[in-house]
C-alpha positions as CSV (number, residue, x, y, z in Angstrom):
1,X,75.0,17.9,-156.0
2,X,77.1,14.8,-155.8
3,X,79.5,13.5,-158.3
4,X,82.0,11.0,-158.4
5,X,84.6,13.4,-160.3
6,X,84.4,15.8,-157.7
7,X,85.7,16.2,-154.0
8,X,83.2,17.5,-151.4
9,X,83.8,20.1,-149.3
10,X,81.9,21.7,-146.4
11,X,82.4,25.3,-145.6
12,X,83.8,24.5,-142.3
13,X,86.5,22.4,-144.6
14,X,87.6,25.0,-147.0
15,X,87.9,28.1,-145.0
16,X,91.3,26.0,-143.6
17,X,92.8,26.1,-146.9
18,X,93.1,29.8,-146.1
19,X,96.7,30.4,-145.9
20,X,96.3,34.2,-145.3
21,X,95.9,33.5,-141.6
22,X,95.0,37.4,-139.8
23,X,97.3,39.6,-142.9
24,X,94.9,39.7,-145.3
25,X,93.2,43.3,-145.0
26,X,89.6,43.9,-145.1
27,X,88.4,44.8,-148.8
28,X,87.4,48.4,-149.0
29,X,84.4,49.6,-150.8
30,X,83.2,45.8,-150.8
31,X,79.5,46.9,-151.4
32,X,80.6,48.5,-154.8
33,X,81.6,44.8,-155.8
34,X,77.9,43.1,-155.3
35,X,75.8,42.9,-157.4
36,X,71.6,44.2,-157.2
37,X,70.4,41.9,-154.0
38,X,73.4,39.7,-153.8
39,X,74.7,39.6,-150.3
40,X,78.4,39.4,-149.6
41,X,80.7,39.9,-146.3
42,X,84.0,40.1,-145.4
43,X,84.1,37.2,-143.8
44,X,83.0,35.5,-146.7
45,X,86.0,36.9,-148.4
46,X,88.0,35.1,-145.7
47,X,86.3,31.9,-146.1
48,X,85.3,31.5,-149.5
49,X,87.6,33.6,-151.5
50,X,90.5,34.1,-150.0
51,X,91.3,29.7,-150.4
52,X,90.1,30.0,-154.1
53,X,92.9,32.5,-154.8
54,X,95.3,30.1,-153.2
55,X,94.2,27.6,-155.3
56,X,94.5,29.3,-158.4
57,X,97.7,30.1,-157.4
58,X,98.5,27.1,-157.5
59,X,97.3,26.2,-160.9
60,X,99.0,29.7,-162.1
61,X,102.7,28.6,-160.7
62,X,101.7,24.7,-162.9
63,X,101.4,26.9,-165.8
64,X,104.6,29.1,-165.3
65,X,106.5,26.1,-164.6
66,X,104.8,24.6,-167.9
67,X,106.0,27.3,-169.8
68,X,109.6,27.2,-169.0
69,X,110.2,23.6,-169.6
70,X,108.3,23.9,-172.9
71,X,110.7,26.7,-174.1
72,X,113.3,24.7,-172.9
73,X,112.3,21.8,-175.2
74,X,112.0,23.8,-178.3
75,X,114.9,26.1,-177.5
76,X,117.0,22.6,-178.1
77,X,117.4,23.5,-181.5
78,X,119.8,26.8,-180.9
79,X,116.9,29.4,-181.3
80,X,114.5,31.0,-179.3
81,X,111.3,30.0,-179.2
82,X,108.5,32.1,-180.5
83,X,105.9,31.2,-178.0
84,X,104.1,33.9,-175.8
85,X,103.3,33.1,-172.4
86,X,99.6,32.9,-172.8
87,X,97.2,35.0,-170.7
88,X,96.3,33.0,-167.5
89,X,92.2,32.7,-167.9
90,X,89.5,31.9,-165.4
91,X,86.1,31.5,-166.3
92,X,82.9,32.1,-164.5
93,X,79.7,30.6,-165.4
94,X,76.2,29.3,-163.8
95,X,72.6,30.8,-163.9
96,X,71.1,34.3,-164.2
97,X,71.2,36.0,-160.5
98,X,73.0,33.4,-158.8
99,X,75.7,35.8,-158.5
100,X,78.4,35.5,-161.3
101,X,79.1,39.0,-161.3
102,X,79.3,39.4,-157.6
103,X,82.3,36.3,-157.6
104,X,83.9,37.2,-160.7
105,X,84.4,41.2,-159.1
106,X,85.7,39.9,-156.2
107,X,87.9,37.4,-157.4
108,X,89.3,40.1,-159.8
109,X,89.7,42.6,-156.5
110,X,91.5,39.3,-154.7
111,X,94.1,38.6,-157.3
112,X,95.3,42.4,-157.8
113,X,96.1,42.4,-153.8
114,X,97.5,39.4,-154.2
115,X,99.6,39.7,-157.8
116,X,100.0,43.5,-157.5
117,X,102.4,43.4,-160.7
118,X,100.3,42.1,-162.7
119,X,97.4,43.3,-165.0
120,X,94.3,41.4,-163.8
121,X,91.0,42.6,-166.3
122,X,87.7,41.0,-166.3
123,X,85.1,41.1,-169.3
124,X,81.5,39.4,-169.2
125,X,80.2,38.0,-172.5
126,X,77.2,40.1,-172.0
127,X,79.0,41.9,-175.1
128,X,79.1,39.1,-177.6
129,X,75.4,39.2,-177.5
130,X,73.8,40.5,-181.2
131,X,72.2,43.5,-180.9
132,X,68.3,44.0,-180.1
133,X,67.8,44.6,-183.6
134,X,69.4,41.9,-184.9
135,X,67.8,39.3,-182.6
136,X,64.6,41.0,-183.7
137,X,65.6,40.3,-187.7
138,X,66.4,36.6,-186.7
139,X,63.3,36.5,-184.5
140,X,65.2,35.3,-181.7
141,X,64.7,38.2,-179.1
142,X,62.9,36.2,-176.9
143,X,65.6,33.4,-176.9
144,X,68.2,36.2,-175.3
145,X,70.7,34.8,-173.7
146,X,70.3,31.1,-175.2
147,X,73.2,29.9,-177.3
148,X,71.8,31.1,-181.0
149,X,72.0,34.8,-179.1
150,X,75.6,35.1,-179.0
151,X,77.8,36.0,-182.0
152,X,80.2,33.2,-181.2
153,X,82.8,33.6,-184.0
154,X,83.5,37.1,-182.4
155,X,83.9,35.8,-178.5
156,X,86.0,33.1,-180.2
157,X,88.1,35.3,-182.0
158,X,89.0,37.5,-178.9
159,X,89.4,34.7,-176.7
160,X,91.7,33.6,-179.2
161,X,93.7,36.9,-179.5
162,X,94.1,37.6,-176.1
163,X,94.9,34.2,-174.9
164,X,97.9,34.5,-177.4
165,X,99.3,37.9,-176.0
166,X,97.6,40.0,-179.2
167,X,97.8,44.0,-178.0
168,X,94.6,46.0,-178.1
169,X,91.9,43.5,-178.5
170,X,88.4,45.6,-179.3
171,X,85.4,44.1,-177.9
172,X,81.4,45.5,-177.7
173,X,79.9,47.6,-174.9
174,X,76.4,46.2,-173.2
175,X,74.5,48.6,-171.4
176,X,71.7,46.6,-169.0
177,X,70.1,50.2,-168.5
178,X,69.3,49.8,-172.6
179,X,69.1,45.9,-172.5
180,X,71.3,46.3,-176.1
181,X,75.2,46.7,-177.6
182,X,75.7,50.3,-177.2
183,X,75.9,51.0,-180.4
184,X,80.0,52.6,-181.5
185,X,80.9,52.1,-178.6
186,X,84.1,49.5,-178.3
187,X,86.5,48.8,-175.1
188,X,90.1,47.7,-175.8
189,X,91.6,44.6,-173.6
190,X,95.5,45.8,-173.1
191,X,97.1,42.1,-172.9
192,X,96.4,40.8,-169.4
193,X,98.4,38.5,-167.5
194,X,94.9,37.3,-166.1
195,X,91.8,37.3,-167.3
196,X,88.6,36.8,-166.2
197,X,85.3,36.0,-168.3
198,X,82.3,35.9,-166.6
199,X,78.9,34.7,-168.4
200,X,75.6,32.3,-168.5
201,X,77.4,31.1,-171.8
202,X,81.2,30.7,-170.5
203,X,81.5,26.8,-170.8
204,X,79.2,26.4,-173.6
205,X,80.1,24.0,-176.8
206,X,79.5,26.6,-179.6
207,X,77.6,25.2,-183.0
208,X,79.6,24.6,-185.8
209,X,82.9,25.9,-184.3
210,X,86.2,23.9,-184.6
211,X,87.4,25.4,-180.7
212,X,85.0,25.4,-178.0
213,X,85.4,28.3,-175.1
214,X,86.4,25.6,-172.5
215,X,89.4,25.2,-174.7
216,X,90.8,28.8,-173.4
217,X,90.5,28.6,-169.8
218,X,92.9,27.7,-166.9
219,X,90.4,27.4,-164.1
220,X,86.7,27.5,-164.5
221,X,84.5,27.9,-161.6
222,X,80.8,27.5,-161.6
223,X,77.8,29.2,-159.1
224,X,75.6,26.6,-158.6
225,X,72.1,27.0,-156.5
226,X,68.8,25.3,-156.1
227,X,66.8,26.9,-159.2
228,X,64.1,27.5,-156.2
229,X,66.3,29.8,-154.9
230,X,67.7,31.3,-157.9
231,X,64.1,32.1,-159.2
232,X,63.1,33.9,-155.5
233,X,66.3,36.3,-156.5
234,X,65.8,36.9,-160.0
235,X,62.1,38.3,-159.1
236,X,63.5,40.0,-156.5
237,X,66.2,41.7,-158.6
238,X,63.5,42.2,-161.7
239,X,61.6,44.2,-159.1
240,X,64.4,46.5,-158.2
241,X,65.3,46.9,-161.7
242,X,61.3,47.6,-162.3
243,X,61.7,50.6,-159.1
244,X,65.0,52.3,-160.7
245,X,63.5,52.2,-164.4
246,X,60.5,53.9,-163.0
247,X,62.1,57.3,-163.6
248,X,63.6,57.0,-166.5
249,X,62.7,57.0,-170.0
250,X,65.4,55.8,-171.6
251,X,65.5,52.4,-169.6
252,X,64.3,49.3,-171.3
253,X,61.6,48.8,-169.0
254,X,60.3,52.2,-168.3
255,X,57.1,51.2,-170.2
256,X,56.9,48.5,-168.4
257,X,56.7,49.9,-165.3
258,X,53.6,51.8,-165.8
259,X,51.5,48.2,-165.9
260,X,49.5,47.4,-163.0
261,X,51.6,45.6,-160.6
262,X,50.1,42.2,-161.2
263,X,50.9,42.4,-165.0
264,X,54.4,43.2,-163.7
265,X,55.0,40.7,-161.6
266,X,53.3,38.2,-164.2
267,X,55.9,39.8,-166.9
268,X,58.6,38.8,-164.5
269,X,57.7,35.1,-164.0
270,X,57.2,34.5,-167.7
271,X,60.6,36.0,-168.5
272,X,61.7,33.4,-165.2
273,X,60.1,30.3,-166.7
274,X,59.9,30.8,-170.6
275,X,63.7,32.4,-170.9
276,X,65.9,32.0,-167.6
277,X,64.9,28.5,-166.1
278,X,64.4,27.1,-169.7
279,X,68.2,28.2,-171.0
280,X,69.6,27.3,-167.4
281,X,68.3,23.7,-167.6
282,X,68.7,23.2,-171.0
283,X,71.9,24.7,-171.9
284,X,73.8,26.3,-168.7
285,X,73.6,23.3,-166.0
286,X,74.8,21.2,-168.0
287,X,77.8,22.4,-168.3
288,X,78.6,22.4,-164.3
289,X,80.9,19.5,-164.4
290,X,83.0,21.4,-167.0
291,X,84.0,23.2,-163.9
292,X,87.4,23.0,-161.9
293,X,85.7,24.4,-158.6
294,X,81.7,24.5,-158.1
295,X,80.4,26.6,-155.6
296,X,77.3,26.1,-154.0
297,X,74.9,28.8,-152.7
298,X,72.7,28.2,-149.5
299,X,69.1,30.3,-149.6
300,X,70.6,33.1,-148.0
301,X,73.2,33.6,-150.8
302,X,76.1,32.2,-148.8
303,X,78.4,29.6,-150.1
304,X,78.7,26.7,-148.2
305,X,79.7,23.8,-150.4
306,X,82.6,23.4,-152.3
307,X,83.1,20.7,-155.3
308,X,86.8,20.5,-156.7
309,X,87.3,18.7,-159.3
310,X,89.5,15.4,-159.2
311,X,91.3,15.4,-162.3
C-alpha cells in the first residue's frame, strides 16, 4: 500500500520506537489471546505492540491535556464545568481473519500492564448484528456482516453513552458456536477509561445516520493484508471451525459437516467470494485510510509494515 497521507515504516523501523527497552515482561498465557490459526509471539509483542502502546500514549496524554484547558475555558465564567472526561476509544477494523481479534486482545492485555489504574474493556460489534431470524425476515442472511446487517442506531447509541461516561451501558451477546445474538442474554459496559471496539464494520459511514462511528474514536488502527492471503486463512480457519462443529449438535455448522468434503470445501469458498471478499472490497477497504496506524500482514501472519498517518 502506498499513500501520500501516510508515513512508511518497515518493521526494522518501528521496533525502535519501543521505549520499553529489556522491562517489559513476557505476556503470560499469550496463546489464550490468538485467535483460531492466527500466529503471534512474544517478540512480536516487543516489536509490533509494545511501540503502538507508546503511541497511543501519546495521543491519550493530547487528550488529557485537551481536557484540562477546555475546562479551564469554560470554568471562566465562576462555575464548574459539566463536561465528563470522555472514554479514550481505539478502534479496530480490517477484513474477516486477518486477525482483528488477535490485535485488539493484545492491545487490550498491553494497556492494563501499562495503565494498571485504569479500566481498559474491549467489545466487538459482532453484537450489533440482527439476529438470524431477523436477517431471515429482511432476506438479508446471506448479506451477514455487510452494512444493512448491523442495527446501527443501537451501536450508535452505546458508542454514544459510553463515550460520554453513561454507567451500565447494556449491549447483546454473540455466540460464533450459534452464529446468532444469544437470545436474553445482555453484558453491561461499567464506564471505561478505555475502550476498545473491534469489528469488519468499525469505520463504516452508517446510512441515514446524522454521526458516523469514526466520529467516536481516538485512534483507529486498521489490519491490512493481501486478500490472497487473507482468503488462504479464512479457509483454513472455516475448516477448523468445520473439525470442532463435528461433534456438536448445537453448532451452526454441525449439519454441515456431514457433506462430503468437496461440498465442504466448495461451501467455504462461496461464503469466501460471494460474502467475505465481496463486503471487504466493497465496503471494509475502503475505509483503510480512515485509519491513524495501518498494519500490514506478511503471508506468514507477521506484521512488517507500518503506515501512520500524517495528519
Amino acid at each position: 500500500m502506498t499513500s501520500e497521507l501516510f508515513t512508511h515504516y518497515s518493521r526494522k523501523e518501528w521496533e525502535q520506537f519501543n521505549q520499553m527497552k529489556g522491562n517489559l515482561k513476557p505476556i503470560v498465557g499469550l496463546e489464550e489471546l490468538v485467535s483460531l490459526n492466527d500466529r503471534l509471539s512474544q517478540q512480536d509483542v516487543k516489536e509490533v505492540y509494545v511501540p503502538l502502546v507508546h503511541y497511543i500514549d501519546v495521543m491519550l496524554k493530547n487528550k488529557d491535556e485537551y481536557e484540562v484547558e477546555r475546562d479551564k475555558f469554560f470554568d471562566i465564567i465562576g462555575e464548574k464545568s459539566s463536561f465528563e472526561n470522555n472514554t479514550f476509544m481505539i478502534g479496530v477494523s480490517g477484513s474477516v481473519a486477518v486477525g482483528k481479534s488477535t490485535s485488539a486482545r493484545v492491545l487490550q492485555r498491553l494497556l492494563q500492564k501499562y495503565y494498571p489504574e485504569k479500566q481498559i474493556e474491549l467489545v466487538t460489534t459482532d453484537g450489533f448484528l440482527y439476529p438470524n431470524e431477523e436477517l431471515e425476515r429482511r432476506g438479508i442472511m446471506k448479506r451477514k456482516g455487510f452494512p444493512e446487517s448491523y442495527d446501527m442506531p443501537r451501536l450508535l447509541e452505546f458508542m454514544s453513552k459510553v463515550k460520554i461516561g453513561v454507567e451500565d451501558v447494556e449491549y447483546p451477546t454473540y455466540s460464533h458456536e450459534i452464529y446468532d445474538i444469544v437470545p436474553g442474554e445482555v453484558q453491561v459496559m461499567k464506564k471505561p477509561d478505555i475502550l476498545i471496539v473491534e469489528g469488519i464494520n468499525a469505520f463504516q459511514l452508517p446510512e441515514n445516520q446524522q454521526t458516523y462511528m469514526n466520529e467516536f474514536f481516538d485512534f483507529s488502527i486498521y489490519i491490512d493484508a493481501d486478500p490472497l492471503h487473507i482468503k488462504s486463512w479464512f479457509m483454513d480457519r472455516f475448516k477448523m471451525h468445520m473439525e470442532s462443529a463435528k461433534d456438536d449438535p448445537t453448532n451452526y455448522f454441525y449439519e454441515i459437516t456431514k457433506w462430503p468434503s468437496e461440498k465442504v470445501e466448495d461451501y467455504g469458498n462461496e461464503i469466501w467470494y460471494t460474502i467475505n471478499l465481496t463486503n471487504l472490497v466493497q465496503h471494509i477497504q475502503p475505509t483503510r485510510g480512515r485509519a491513524d496506524v495501518i498494519l500490514y500482514k506478511g503471508k506468514n501472519h507477521s506484521i512488517d509494515n507500518f503506515y501512520v498517518r500524517k495528519y
